[in-house]
N, C-alpha and C positions, 0 to 999 in steps of 0.2 A: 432414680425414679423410673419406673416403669410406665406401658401401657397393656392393660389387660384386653385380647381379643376375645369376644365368646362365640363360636362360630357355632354351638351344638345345637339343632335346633331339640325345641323342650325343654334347655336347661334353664335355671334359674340361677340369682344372682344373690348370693345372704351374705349375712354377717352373723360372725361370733367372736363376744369379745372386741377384741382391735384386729380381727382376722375377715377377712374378704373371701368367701368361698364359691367357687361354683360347680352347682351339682346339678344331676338328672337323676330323678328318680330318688334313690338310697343312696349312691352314687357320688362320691365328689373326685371333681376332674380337677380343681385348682384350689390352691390354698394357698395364699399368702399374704403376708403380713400388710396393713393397709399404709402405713408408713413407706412402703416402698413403691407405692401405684401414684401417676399422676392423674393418668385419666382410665376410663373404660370405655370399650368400644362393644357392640354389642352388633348381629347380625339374626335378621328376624325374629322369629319368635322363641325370645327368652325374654324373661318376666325380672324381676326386681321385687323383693318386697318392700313394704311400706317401711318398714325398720334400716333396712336398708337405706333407700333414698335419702333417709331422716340423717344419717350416719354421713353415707358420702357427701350430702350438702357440707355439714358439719364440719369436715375434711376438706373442705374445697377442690372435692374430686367431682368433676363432671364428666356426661355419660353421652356417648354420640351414640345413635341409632342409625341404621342403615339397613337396609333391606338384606333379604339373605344373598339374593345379587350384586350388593354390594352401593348399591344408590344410596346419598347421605337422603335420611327423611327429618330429622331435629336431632335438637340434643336438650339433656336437663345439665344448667349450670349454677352453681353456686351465685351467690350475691355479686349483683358487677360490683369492679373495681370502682373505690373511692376517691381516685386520683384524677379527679375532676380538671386540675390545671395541665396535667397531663394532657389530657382528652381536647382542653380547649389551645394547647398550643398548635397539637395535631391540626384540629381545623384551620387555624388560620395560618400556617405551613400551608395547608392547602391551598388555601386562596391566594399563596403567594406563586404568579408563573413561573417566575423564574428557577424557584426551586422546587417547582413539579418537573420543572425539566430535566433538571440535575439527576434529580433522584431515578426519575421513568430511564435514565440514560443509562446509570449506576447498574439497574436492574435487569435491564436488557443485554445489556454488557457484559453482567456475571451470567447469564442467562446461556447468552451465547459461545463465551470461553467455555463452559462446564459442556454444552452440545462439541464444541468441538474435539475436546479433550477426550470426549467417548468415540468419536471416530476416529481418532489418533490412534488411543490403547488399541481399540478392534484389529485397527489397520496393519498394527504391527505385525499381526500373524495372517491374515488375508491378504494382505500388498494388493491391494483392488484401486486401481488406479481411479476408477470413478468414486472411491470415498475420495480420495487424496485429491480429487477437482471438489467435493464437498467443502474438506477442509478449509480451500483456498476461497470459498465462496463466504465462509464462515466469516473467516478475517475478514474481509471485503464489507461484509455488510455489518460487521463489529467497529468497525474504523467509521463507515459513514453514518452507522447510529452515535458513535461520541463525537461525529461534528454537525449532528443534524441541529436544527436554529426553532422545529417544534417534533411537540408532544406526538402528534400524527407523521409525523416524518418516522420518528423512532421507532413507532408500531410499524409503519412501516419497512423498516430493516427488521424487526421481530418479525414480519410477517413471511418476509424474502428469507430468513436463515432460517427460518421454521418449514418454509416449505423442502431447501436444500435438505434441512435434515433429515425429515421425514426418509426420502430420496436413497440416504444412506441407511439409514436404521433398518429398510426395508431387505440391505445386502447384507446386514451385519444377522439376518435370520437364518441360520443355517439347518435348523434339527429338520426331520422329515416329517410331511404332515403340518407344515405352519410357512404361512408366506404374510407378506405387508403389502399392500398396494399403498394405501392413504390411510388418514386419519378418520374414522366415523367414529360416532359417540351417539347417546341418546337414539336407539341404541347403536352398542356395538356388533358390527356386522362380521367380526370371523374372532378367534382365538386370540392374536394379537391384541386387537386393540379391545376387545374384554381384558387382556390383564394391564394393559396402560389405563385402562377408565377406571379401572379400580383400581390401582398403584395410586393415581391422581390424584381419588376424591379419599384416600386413605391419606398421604402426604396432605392433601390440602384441609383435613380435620384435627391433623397435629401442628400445623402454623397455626392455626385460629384458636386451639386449645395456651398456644404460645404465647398469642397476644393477650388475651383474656389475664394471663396469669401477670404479663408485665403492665399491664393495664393500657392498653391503648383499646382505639375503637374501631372491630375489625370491618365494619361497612365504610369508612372513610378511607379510600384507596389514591393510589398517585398514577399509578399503569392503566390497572383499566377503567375503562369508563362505568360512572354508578349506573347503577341496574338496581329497582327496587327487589330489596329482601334478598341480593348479593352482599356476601360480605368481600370486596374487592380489596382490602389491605393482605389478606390473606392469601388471595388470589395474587397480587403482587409478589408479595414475600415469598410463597411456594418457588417461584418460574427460578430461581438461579440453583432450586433442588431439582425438580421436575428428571433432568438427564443423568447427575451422578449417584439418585438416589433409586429414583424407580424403574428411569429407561435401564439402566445397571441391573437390577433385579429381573427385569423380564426378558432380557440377555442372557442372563444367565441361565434361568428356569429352563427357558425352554431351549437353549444350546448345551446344557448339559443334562438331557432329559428328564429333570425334575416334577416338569409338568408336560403331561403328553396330550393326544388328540382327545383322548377315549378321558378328559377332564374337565370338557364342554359339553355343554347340554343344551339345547336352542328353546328361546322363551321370550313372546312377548314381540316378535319379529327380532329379536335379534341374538347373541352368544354370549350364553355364559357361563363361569363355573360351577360343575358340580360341587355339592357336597365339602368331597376330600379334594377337588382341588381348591374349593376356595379356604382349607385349613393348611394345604401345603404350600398357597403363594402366602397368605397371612405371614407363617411361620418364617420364612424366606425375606419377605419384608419385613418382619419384624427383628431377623437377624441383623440384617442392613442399616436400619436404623440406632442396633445395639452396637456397631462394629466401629473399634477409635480409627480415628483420623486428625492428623495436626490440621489445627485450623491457621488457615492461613495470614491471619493478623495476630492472633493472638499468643502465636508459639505452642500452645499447649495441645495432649493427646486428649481429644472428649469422644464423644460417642454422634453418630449425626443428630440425633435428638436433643444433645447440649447442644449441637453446633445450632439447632432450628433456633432454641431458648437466646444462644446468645447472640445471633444476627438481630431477632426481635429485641432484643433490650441495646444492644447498636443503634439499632435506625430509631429509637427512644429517644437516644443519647444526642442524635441528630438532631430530630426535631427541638428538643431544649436548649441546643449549642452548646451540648457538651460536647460534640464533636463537629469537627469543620463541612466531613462531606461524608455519604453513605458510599459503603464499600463492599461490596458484594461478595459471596463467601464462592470464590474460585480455587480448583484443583488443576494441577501440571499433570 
């Protein structure tokens, strides 16, 4: 199962048959078979016909919308899941502390091994002794998030290894024409961190597309705090991909000059991709998402996009006592 990207602005979204196409104009730029699509994603202005929408509800394929810049604006979803007892074990998991704490700990944990394991790989060919004080900071605050006694303690070491990271990600920039100071979002203030804001809220529309399908409720979260009209399980669940999946890709784009300077375009106070760069990080991202990797419990070769499916139906498995403790999907 796929995700389809539509980044054209103009084009439209039909259906023929049990076929999914997307055209501009006379024009069709995608054709495949609807059987094979889990979700679609859409960027500004492309349309949907009404046969259409009728079809993919029908399919229980849902449609995220996002701006051509790339900001989530809604989505159209199929009928929520009817796995009601599901949904109500969830809550009252929540209301138990003790194992919001487990779990916020679990999260953070895999959160943080996956942050380090990218400045590891990097390290090996830079030898930059200030990632290698990162790394050591990594551990440090990995060790005193699994002994911390609350909820705000752990965000706490989330917030200490997140800032180390930053720190390194900003050395591990080498193409010409792109540097990192910090983290800015809403908006994003240079190249960088336009392709991690949108790496992010790209990643963070495929966990939510995730939970929906294995029926939990993505606004009841354990990590972060509710926020009305956040969905925070989602938000949870992305943080142990966030490093090996996105910071990875905009690593790579822009160290192997896949995406260059002259693929920003400034709008709105802040930076973003033009056009074709926002089809050539897509494409990029959505390679990464296709590309197998043994998951690390389960023995088997899937793609990261099974791995997102089968953490979400894990921490499922959790909540119901089908399994003893949530275990975060980490890479060596």
């Amino acid at each position: 199962m796929s995700v389809i990207y539509v980044t054209e602005q103009g084009a439209f979204l039909a259906k023929t048959g049990q076929r999914l196409l997307v055209k501009k104009s006379k024009e069709t730029l995608l054709d495949v078979p609807a059987i094979e699509v889990s979700q679609v994603v859409v960027f500004g202005n492309v349309s949907i016909t009404p046969a259409t929408v009728t079809f993919l509800l029908g399919r229980g394929i849902d449609v995220a919308f996002l701006t051509q810049a790339g900001r989530y604006k809604g989505r159209l979803q199929p009928e929520f899941s009817k796995k009601v007892s599901l949904r109500q074990q969830q809550f009252a998991r929540a209301a138990d502390g003790d194992f919001c704490l487990e779990v916020t700990k679990a999260i953070v944990m895999g959160k943080i091994a996956n942050a380090r394991t990218i400045c590891m790989r990097r390290n090996r060919e830079l030898g930059d002794k200030k990632i290698g004080g990162v790394v050591r900071r990594l551990e440090s605050a990995r060790r005193k998030a699994a002994q911390a006694s609350s909820i705000d303690a752990v965000r706490g070491q989330e917030g200490a290894a997140g800032a180390a990271y930053y720190e390194a990600f900003g050395r591990m920039v080498k193409a010409e024409g792109f540097s990192f100071e910090k983290r800015t979002k809403r908006p994003p203030k240079d190249p960088v961190n336009a392709l991690l804001s949108l790496g992010y809220t790209l990643l963070h529309n495929n966990v939510y597309a995730m939970i929906n399908v294995v029926g939990l409720d993505p606004y009841q979260g354990f990590l972060h705090a509710a926020r009305h009209g956040h969905p925070t399980l989602a938000s949870d669940l992305s943080e142990e991909f966030r490093a090996i999946v996105v910071d990875s890709v905009v690593l790579a784009v822009i160290n192997k000059g896949v995406i260059k300077p002259g693929d920003f375009r400034p709008s709105k106070g802040g930076i973003y991709l033009t056009k074709e760069g926002l089809k050539k990080f897509v494409g990029q991202y959505e390679g990464r998402m296709s590309a197998l990797v043994m998951h690390p419990h389960f023995g088997e070769r899937m793609s990261y996009m099974q791995c997102i499916e089968r953490q979400v139906r894990f921490f499922s498995w959790v909540l119901t006592g089908r399994e003893e403790e949530y275990r975060p999907f980490e890479v060596k």
